[in-house]
Z-matrix of the N, CA and C atoms (Angstrom, degrees):
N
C 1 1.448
C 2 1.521 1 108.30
N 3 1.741 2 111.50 1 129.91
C 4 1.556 3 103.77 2 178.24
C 5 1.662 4 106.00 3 -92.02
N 6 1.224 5 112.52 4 152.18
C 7 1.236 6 125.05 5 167.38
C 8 1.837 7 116.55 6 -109.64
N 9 1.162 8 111.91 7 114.58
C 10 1.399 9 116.56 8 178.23
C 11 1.856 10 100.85 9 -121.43
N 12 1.618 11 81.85 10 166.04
C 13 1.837 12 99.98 11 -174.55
C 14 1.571 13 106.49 12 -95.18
N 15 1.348 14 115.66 13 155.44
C 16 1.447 15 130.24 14 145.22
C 17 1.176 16 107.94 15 -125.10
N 18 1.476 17 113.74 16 151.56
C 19 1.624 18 113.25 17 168.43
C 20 1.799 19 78.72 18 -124.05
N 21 1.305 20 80.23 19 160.25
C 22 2.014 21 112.95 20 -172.17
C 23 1.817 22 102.09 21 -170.89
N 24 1.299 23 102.34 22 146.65
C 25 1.142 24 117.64 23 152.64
C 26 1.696 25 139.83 24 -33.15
N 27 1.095 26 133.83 25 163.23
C 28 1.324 27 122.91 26 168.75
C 29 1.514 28 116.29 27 -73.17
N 30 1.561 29 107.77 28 -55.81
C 31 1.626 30 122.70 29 154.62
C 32 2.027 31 107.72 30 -18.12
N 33 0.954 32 87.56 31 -93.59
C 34 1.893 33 105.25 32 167.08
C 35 1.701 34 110.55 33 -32.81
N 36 1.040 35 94.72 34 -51.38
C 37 1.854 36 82.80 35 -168.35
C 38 1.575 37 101.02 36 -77.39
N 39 1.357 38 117.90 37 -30.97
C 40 1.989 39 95.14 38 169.43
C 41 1.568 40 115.74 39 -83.00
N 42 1.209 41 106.03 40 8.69
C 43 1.759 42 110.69 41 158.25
C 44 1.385 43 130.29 42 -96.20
N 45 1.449 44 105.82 43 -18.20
C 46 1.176 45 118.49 44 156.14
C 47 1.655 46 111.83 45 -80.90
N 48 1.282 47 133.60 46 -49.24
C 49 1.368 48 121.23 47 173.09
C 50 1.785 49 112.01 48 -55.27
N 51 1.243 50 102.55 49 -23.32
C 52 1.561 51 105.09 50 -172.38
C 53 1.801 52 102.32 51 -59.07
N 54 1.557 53 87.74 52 -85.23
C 55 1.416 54 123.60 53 -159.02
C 56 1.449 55 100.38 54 -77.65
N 57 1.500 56 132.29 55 -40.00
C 58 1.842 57 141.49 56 -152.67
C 59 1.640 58 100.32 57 105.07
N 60 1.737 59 91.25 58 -151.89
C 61 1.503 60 97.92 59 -164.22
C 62 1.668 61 73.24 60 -99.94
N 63 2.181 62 94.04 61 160.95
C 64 1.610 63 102.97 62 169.64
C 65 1.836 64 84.86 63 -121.54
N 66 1.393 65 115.39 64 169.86
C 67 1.343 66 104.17 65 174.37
C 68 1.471 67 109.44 66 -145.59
N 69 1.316 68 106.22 67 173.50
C 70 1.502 69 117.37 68 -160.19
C 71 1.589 70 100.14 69 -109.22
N 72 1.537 71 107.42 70 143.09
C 73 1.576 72 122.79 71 -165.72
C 74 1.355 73 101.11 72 -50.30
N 75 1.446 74 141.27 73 169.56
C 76 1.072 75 148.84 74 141.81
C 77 1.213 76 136.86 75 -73.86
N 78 0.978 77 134.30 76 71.00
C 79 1.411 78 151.42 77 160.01
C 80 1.499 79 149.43 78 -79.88
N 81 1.336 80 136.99 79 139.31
C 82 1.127 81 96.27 80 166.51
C 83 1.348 82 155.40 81 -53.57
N 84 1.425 83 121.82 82 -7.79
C 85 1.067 84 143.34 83 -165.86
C 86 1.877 85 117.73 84 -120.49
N 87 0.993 86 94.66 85 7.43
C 88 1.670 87 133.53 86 -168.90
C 89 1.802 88 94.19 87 -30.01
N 90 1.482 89 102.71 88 -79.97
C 91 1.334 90 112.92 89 -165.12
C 92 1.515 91 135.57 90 -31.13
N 93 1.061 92 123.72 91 97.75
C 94 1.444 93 133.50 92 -171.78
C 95 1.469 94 115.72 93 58.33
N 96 1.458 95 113.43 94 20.53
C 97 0.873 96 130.87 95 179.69
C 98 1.703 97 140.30 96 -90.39
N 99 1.460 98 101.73 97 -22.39
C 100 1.754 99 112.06 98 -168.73
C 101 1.741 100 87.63 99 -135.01
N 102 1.305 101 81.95 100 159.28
C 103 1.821 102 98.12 101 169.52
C 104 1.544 103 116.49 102 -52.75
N 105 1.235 104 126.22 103 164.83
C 106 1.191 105 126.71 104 172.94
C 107 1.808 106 116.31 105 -104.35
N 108 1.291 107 120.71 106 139.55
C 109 1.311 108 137.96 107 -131.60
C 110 1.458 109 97.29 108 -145.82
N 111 1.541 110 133.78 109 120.67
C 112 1.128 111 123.50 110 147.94
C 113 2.022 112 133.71 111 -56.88
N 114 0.857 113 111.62 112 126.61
C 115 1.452 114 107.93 113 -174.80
C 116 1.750 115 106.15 114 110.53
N 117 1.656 116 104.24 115 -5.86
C 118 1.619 117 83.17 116 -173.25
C 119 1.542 118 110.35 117 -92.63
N 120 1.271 119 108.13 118 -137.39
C 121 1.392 120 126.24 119 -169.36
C 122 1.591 121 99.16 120 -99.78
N 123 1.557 122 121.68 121 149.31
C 124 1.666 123 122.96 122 179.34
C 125 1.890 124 76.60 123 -137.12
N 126 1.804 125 104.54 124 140.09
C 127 1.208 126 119.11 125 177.20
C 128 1.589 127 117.45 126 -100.69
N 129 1.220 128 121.87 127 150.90
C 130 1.262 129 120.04 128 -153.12
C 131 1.669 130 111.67 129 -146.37
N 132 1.194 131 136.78 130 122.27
C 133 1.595 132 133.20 131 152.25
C 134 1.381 133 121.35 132 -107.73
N 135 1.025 134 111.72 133 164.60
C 136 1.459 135 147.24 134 -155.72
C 137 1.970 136 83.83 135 -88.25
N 138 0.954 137 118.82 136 -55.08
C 139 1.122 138 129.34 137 -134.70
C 140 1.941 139 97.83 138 -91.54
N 141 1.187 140 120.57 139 132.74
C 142 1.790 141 114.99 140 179.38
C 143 1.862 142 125.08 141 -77.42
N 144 1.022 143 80.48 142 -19.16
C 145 1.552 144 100.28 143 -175.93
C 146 1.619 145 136.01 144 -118.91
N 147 1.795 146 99.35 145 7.52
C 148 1.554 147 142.36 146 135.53
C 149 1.771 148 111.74 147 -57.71
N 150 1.306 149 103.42 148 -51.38
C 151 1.082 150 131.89 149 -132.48
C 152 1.731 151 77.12 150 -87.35
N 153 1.921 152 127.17 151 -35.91
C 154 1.513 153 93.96 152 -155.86
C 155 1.864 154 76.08 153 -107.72
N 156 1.324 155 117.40 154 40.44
C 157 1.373 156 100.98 155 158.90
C 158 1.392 157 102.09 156 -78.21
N 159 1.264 158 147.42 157 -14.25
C 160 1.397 159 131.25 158 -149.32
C 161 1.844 160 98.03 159 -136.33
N 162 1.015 161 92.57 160 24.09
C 163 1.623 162 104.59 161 171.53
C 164 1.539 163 127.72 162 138.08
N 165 1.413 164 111.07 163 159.18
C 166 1.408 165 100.47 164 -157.65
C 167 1.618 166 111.42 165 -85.50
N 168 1.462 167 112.69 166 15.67
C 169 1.280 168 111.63 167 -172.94
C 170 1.709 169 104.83 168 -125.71
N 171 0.944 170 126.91 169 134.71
C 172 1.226 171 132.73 170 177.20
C 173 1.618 172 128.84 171 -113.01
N 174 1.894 173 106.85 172 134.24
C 175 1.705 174 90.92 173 -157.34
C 176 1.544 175 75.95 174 -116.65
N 177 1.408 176 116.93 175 143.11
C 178 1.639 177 143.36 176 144.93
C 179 1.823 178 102.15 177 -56.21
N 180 0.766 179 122.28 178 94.93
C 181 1.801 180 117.18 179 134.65
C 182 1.114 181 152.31 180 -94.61
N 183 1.320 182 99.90 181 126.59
C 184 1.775 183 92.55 182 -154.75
C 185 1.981 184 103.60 183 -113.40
N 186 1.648 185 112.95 184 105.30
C 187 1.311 186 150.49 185 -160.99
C 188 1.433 187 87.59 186 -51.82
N 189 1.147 188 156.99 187 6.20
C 190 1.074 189 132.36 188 177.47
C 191 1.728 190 134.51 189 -50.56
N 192 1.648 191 114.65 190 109.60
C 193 1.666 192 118.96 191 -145.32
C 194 1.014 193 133.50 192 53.93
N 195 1.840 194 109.89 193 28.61
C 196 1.617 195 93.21 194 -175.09
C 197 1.633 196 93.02 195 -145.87
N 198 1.063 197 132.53 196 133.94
C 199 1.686 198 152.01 197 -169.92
C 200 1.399 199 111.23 198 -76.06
N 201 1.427 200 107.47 199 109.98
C 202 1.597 201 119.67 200 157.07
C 203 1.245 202 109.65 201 -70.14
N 204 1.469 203 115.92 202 133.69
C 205 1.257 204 105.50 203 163.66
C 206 1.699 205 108.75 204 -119.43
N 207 1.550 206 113.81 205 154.91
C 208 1.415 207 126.38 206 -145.95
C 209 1.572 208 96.04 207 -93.76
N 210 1.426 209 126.18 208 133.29
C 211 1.106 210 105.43 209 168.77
C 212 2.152 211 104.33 210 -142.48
N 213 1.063 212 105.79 211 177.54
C 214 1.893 213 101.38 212 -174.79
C 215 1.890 214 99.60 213 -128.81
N 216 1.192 215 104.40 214 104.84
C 217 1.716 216 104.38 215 177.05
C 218 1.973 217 100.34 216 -67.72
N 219 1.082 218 120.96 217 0.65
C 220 1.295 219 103.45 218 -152.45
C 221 1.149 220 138.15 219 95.32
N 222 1.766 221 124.67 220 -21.28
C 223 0.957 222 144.10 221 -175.83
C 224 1.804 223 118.44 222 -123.78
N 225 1.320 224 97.05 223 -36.83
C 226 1.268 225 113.83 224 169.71
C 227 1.694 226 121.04 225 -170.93
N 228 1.729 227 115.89 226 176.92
C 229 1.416 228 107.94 227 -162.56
C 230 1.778 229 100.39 228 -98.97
N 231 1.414 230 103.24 229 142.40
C 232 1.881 231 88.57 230 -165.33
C 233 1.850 232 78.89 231 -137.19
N 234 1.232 233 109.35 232 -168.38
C 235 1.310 234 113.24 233 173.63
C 236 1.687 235 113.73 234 -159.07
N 237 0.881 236 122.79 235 161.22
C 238 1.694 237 130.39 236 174.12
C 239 1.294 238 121.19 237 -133.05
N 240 1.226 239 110.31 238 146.91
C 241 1.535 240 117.44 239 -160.09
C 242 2.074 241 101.56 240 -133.99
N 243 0.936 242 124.09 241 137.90
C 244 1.559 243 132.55 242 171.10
C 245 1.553 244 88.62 243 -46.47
N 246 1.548 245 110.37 244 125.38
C 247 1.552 246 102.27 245 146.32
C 248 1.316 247 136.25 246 -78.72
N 249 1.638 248 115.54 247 6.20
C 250 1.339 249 111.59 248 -157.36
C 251 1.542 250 77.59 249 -103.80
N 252 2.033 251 130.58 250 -30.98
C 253 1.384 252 100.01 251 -169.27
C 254 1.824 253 100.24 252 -82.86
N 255 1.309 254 125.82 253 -23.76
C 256 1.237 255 118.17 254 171.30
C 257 1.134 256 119.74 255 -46.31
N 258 1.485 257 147.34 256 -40.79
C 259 1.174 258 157.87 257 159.99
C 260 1.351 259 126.67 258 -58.49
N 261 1.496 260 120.83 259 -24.61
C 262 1.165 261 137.15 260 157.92
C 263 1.779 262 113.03 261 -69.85
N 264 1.582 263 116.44 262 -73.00
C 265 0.714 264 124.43 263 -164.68
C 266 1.811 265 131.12 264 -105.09
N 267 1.451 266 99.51 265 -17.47
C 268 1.468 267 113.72 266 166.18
C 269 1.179 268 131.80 267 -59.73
N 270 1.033 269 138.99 268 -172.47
C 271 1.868 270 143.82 269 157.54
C 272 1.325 271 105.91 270 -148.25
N 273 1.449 272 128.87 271 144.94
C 274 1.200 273 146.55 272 -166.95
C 275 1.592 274 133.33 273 -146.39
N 276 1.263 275 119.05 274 109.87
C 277 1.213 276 118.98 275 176.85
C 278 1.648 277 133.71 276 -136.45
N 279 1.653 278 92.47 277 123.94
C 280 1.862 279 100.91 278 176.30
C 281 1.708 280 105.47 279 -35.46
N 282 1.555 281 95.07 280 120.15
C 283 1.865 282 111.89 281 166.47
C 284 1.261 283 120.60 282 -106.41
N 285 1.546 284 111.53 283 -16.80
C 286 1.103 285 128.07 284 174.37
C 287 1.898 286 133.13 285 -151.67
């Protein structure tokens, strides 16, 4: 089972314990960039301290049956995952 990071907000992370993950369209321009959308894409690194560039709270996910996919901003390697199968089939927990 892979385990990848999200960083999110405090706001965000009891909306994610609420509701799950919601996710943002796929685009090129994707990143913290468009509203958030059920059915879209939620972005993800490998890395923990990537992870609190995008907020001061950090969620563990642990991929179990469900596909990262690999992607390169140019800057670094990040990945995205369906939120609807993460929410189905994932498990998730605040590490930080």
């Amino acid at each position: 089972m892979k385990t990848l990071y999200h960083g999110t907000t405090e706001n965000a992370w009891e909306c994610i314990q609420a509701e799950g993950f919601r996710g943002s369209p796929i685009t090129e321009f994707t990143i913290s960039r468009t509203p958030l959308e059920e059915g879209g894409v939620v972005y993800l690194t490998d890395d923990v301290e990537e992870a609190l560039l995008y907020g001061d709270v950090v969620v563990a996910v642990h991929l179990e049956g469900v596909e990262a996919y690999e992607f390169d901003d140019g800057n670094s390697t990040h990945f995205y995952a369906w939120a609807d199968e993460l929410n189905a089939q994932a498990w998730w927990e605040r590490i930080i």
